[in-house]
C-alpha positions in Angstrom: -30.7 -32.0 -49.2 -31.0 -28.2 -50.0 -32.2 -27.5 -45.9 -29.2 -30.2 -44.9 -26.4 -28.1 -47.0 -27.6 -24.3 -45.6 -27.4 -25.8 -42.0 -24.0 -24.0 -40.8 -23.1 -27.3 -39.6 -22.6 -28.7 -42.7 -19.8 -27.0 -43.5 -18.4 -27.3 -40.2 -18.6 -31.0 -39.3 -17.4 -31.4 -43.1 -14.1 -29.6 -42.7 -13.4 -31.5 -39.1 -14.4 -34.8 -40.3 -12.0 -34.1 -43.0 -9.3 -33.0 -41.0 -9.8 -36.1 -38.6 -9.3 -38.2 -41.6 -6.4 -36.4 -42.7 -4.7 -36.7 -39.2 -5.3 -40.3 -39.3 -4.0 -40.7 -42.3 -0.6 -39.0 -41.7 -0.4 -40.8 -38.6 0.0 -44.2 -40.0 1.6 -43.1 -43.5 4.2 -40.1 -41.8 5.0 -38.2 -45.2 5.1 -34.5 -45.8 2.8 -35.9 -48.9 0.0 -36.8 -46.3 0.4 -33.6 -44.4 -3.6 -33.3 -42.7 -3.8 -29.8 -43.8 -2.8 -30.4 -47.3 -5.2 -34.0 -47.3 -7.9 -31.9 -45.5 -8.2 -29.4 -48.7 -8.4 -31.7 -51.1 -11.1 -33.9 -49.7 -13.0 -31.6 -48.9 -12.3 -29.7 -52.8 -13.0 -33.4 -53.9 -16.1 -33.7 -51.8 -17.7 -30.4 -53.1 -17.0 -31.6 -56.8 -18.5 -35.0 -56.8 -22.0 -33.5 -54.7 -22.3 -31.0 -57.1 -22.2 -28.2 -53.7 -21.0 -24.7 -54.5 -18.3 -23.6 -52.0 -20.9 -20.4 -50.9 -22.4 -22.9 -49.4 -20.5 -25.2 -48.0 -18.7 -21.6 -47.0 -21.6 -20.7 -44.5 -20.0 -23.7 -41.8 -16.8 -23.5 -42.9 -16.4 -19.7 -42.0 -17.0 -20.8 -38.0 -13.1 -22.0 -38.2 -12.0 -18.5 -39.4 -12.8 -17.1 -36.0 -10.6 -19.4 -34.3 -7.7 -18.1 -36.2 -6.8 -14.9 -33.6 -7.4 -16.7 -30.6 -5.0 -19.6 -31.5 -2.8 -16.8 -33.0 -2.9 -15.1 -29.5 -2.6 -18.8 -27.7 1.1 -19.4 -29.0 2.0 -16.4 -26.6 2.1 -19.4 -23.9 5.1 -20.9 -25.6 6.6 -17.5 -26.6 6.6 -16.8 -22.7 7.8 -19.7 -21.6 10.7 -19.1 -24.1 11.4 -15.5 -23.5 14.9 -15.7 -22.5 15.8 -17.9 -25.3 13.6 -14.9 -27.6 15.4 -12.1 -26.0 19.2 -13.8 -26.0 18.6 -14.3 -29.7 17.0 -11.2 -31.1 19.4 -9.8 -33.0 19.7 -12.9 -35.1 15.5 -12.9 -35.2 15.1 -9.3 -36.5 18.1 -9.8 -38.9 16.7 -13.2 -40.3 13.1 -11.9 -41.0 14.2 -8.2 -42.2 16.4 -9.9 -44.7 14.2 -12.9 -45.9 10.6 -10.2 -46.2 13.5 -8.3 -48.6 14.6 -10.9 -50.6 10.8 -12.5 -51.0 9.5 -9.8 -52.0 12.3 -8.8 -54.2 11.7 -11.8 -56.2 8.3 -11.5 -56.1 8.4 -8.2 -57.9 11.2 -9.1 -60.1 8.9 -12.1 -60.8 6.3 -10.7 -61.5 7.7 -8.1 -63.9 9.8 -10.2 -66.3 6.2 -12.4 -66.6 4.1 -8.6 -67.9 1.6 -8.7 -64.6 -0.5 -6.0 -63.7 1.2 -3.7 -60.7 -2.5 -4.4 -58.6 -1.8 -8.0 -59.1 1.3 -8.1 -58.7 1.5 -6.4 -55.2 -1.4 -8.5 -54.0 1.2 -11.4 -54.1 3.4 -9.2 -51.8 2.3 -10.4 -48.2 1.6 -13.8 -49.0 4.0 -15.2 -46.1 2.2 -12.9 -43.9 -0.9 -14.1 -41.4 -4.1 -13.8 -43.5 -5.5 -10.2 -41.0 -2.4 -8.3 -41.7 -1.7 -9.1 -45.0 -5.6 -8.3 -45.7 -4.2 -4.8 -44.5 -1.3 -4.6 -46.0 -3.0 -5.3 -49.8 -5.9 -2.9 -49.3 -3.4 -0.1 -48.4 -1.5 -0.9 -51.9 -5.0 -0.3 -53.9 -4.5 -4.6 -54.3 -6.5 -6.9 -54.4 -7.4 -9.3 -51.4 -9.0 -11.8 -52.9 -5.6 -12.6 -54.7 -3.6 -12.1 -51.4 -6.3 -14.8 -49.7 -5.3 -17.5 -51.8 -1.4 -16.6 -51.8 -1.3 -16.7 -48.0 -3.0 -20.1 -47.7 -1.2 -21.5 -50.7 2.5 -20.2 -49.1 1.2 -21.2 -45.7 0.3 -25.0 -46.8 3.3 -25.7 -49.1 5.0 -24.2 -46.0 4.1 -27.0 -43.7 4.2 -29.5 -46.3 8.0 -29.4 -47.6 9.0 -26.6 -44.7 10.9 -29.0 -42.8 11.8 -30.9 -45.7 13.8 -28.3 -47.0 15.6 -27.6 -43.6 16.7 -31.3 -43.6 17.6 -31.0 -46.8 20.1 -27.6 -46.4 21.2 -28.9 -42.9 19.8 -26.3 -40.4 19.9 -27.6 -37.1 19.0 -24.7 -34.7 15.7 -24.7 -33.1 15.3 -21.0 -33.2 16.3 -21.0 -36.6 13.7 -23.7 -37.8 11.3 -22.0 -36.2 11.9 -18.6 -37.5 12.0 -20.2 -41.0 8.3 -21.7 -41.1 6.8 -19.3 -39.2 8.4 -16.2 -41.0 7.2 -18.0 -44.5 4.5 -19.8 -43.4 2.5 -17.8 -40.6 0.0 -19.6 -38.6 -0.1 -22.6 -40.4 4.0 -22.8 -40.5 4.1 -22.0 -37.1 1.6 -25.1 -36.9 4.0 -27.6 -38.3 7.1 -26.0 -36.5 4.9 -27.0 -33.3 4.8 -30.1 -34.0 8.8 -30.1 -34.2 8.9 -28.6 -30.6 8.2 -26.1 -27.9 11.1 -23.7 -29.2 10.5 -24.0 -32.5 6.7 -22.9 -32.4 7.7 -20.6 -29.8 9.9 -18.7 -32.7 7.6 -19.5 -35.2 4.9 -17.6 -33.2 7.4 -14.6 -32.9 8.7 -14.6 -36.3 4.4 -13.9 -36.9 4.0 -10.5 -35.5 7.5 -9.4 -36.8 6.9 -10.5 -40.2 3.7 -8.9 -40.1 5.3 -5.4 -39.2 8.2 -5.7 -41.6 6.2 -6.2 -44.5 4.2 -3.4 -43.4 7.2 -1.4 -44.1 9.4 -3.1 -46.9 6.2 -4.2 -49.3 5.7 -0.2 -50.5 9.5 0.4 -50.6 9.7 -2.6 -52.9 6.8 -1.9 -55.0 8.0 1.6 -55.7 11.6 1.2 -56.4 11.1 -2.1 -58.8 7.5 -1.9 -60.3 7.1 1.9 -60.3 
């Protein structure tokens, strides 16, 4: 068993098989419940429990996926091209939207984590968690914070993202397609940009956008934030 669980393909076949299950799962109950991501995570959390496997090890296969992260970041430039003119008649509106919402979420974040007594490291670890997981790496380690924090924040914000995302843009009305897709992938990164895919072309085509200049926004507003409300 020991020899079966060190194989890197343990972890690896476990977290597609999982994922396959989700998908298949969401295909015949279509909830924001049984979103595959969301399913995935908690088989496989479920999985590790009941056998007793630490997740080091299970960690070992599982880390393969990580390195498909910045290609199929760099892969939603197809879309983004083939949406350029849509990109570049609406960039005002783009800019404005993601400047505005990286100021207000990490105004409450702060504010947040103030009135609740947390410590200023861990507190500005929580900063970038609706960045993608290499910048807001970058973006923590350059506040003294910590990433470990800032790794779970990102994948948390990025799942509850795609799970009640589009839920929530039902719910307030928005219609636009650029605007749907500048909401999940501005909050939600890769795995927002995921679900607003799955909506359309122009939506994950925004969603991709809204990546890169969410990244460099929070580059800039996270210090500015951290210094004029936490001190």
């Amino acid at each position: 068993m020991k020899e079966v669980v060190a194989n890197p393909l343990f972890g690896l076949t476990l977290s597609i098989l999982a994922y396959f299950i989700a998908a298949q799962i969401h295909r015949k109950w279509t909830n924001p419940a049984t979103t595959p991501l969301l399913l995935a995570v908690i088989m496989v959390i479920v999985f590790l429990k009941a056998t007793n496997i630490s997740y080091r090890d299970y960690y070992v296969g599982g880390s393969y996926l990580n390195t498909l992260i910045i290609p199929s970041t760099v892969a939603l430039g197809i879309p983004l091209f083939q949406a350029f003119k849509l990109m570049r008649f609406h960039a005002r509106s783009i800019i404005a939207g993601v400047v505005i919402g990286a100021i207000v979420n990490t105004t409450l974040t702060a504010l947040l984590a103030k009135a609740f007594g947390m410590n200023f490291f861990l507190a500005i670890s929580l900063f970038p968690k609706s960045v993608t997981t290499a910048m807001a790496i970058g973006i923590t380690s350059k506040m003294g914070g910590m990433t470990t924090i800032t790794l779970v924040v990102v994948v948390a914000t990025g799942i509850l993202t795609s799970v009640i995302g589009t839920v929530l843009l039902d719910l307030f009305g928005i219609k636009d397609r650029v605007a749907k897709g500048v909401a999940l992938g501005g909050t939600g990164h890769a795995i927002g940009t995921g679900a607003a895919m799955q909506l359309g072309q122009i939506e994950g085509a925004m969603a991709g956008l809204s990546i890169g200049v969410t990244g460099i926004v929070y580059v800039i507003v996270s210090p500015m934030i951290a210094a004029i409300i936490l001190k």
